[in-house]
C-alpha positions as CSV (number, residue, x, y, z in Angstrom):
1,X,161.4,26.8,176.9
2,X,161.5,23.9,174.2
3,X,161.6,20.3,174.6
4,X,162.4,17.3,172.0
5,X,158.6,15.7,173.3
6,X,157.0,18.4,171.5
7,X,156.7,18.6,167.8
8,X,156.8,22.4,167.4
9,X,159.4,22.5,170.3
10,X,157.9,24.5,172.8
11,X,157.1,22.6,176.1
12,X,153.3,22.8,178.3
13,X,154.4,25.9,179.8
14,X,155.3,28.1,176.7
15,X,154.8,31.4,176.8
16,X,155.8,32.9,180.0
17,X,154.1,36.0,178.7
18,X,151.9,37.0,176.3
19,X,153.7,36.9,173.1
20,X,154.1,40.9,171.1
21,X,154.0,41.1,167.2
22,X,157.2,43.7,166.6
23,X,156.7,45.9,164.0
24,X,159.4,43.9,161.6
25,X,157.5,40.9,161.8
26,X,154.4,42.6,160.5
27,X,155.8,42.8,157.1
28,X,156.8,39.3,156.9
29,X,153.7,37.6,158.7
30,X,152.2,40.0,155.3
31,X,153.2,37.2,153.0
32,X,151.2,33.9,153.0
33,X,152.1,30.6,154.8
34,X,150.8,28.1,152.5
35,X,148.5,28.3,148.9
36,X,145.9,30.2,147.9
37,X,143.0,28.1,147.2
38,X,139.2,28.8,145.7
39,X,136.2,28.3,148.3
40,X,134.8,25.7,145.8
41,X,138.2,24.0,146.1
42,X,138.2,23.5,150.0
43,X,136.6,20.0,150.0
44,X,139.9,18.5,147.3
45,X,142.5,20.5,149.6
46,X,140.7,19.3,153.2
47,X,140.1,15.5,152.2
48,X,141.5,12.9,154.8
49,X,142.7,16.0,157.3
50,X,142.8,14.6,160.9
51,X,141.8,18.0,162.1
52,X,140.3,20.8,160.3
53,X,141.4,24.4,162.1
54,X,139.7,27.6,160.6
55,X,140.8,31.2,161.6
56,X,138.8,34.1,161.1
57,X,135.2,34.8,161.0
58,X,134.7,34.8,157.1
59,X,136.8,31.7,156.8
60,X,135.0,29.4,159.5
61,X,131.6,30.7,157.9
62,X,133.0,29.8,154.2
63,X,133.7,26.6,155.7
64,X,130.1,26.5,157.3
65,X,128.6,27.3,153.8
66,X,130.6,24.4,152.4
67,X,129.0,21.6,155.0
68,X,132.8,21.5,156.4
69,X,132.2,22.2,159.8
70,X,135.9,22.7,161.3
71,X,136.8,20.9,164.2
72,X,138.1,23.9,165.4
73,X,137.0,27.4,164.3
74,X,138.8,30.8,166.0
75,X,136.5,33.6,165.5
76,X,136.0,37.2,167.3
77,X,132.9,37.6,165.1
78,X,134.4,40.6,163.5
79,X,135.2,41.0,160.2
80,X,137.8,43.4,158.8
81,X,137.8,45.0,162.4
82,X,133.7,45.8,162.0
83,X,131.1,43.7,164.1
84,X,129.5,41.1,161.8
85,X,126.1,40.1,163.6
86,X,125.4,37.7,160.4
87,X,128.5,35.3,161.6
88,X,127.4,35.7,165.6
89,X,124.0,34.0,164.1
90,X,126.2,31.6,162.3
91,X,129.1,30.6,164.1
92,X,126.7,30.7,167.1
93,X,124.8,27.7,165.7
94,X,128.4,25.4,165.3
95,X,128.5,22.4,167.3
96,X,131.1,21.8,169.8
97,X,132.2,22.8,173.0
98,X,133.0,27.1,173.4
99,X,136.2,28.5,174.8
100,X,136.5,32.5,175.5
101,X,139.6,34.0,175.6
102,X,140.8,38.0,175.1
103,X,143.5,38.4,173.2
104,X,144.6,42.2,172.0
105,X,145.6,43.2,168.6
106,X,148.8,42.6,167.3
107,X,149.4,39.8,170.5
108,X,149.4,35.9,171.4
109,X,148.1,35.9,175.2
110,X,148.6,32.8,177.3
111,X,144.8,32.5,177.2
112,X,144.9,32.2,173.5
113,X,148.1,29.9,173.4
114,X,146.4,27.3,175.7
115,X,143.6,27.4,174.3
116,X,144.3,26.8,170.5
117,X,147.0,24.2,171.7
118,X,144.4,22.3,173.6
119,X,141.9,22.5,170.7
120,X,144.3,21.4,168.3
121,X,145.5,18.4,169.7
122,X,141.7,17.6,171.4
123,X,139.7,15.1,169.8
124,X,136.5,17.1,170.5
125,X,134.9,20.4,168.3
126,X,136.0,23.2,169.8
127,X,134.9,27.0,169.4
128,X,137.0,29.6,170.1
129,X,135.6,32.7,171.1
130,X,138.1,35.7,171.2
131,X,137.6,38.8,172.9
132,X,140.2,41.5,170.9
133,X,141.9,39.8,167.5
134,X,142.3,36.3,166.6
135,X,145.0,36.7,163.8
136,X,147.8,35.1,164.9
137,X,146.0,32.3,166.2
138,X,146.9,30.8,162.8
139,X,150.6,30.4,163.6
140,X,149.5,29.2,167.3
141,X,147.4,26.1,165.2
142,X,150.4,25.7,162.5
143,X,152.4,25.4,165.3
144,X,151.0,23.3,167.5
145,X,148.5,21.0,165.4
146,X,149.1,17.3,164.7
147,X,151.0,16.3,161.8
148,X,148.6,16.7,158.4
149,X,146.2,18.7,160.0
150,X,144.6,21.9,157.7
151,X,145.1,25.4,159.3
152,X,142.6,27.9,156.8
153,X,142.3,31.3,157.5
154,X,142.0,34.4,155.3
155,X,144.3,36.9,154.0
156,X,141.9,40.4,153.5
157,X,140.9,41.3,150.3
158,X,143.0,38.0,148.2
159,X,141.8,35.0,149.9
160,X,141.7,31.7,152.1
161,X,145.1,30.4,152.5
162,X,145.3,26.9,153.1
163,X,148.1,24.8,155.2
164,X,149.3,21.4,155.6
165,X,150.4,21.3,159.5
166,X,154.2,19.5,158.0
167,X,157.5,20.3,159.2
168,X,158.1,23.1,156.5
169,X,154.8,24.9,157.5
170,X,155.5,24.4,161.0
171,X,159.0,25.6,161.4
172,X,158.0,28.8,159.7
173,X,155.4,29.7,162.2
174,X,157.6,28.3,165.4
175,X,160.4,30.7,163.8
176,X,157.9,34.0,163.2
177,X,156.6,32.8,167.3
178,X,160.2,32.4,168.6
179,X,160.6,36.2,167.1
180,X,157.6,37.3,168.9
181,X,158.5,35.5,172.2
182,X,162.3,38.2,172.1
């Protein structure tokens, strides 16, 4: 399953199956990866970034509002679980190329692995439409983004949470995915 010629150790053809949250992990994946940081602040914490990665409907239109479009925004224009037509309108005026996916709740597909990967390491803007939930695409990006890159993406009701793709950042998320994968 891993190979050395991968950063977050996980080789082209990782997962063999889409990937189940157990309900342990839950509590854990709870607590932040990375610092809470102020809308207003974005632009300080995002400066010299190679890629820009937003997950999450509010946080990719935060970003919008900012003039920082994302060169990669993961979205299932829902927010909080209820369909927001005001970031459909939004998100739907992004540039850059758009990828569909489904991905259930509480799951990483295949679908959604390749495609965050791909976007990640792509030197194009990519949107990423999901059909289901689009949460754990944050570890997916943290995992699997180039060195320095910025994963954002909110935490309900505290925040936007703000990540420096490092080897720290990364080997928590390739631990919680490892977890995930049994």
């Amino acid at each position: 399953m891993s190979t050395a010629s991968s950063p977050s150790g996980f080789d082209e053809s990782f997962p063999q199956k889409d990937l189940v949250l157990p309900d342990e992990l839950r509590e854990e994946l709870a607590r932040p990866i990375g610092r809470f940081v102020s809308a207003w602040a974005l632009p300080k914490h995002l400066k010299g970034s190679p890629r820009t990665i937003s997950v999450g409907d509010v946080v990719t239109i935060t970003l919008l509002q900012m003039r920082m479009e994302p060169d990669v925004a993961v979205f299932d224009y829902k927010t909080q679980r209820a369909e927001d037509y005001k970031a459909k309108e939004r998100i739907g005026k992004m540039s850059g190329k758009l990828v569909k996916v489904e991905n259930p709740a509480g799951r990483i597909t295949k679908a959604l692995w390749h495609a965050v990967r791909s976007a990640v390491n792509s030197k194009e803007r990519i949107k990423i439409e999901v059909s289901g939930e689009e949460d754990l695409a944050s570890l997916v990006a943290i995992a699997t983004a180039p060195e320095g890159a910025h994963v954002i993406y909110g935490m309900p009701k505290k925040g936007l949470m703000v990540v420096k793709v490092d080897e720290g950042s990364r080997s928590l998320a390739v631990a919680a995915i490892k977890r995930m994968a049994g």
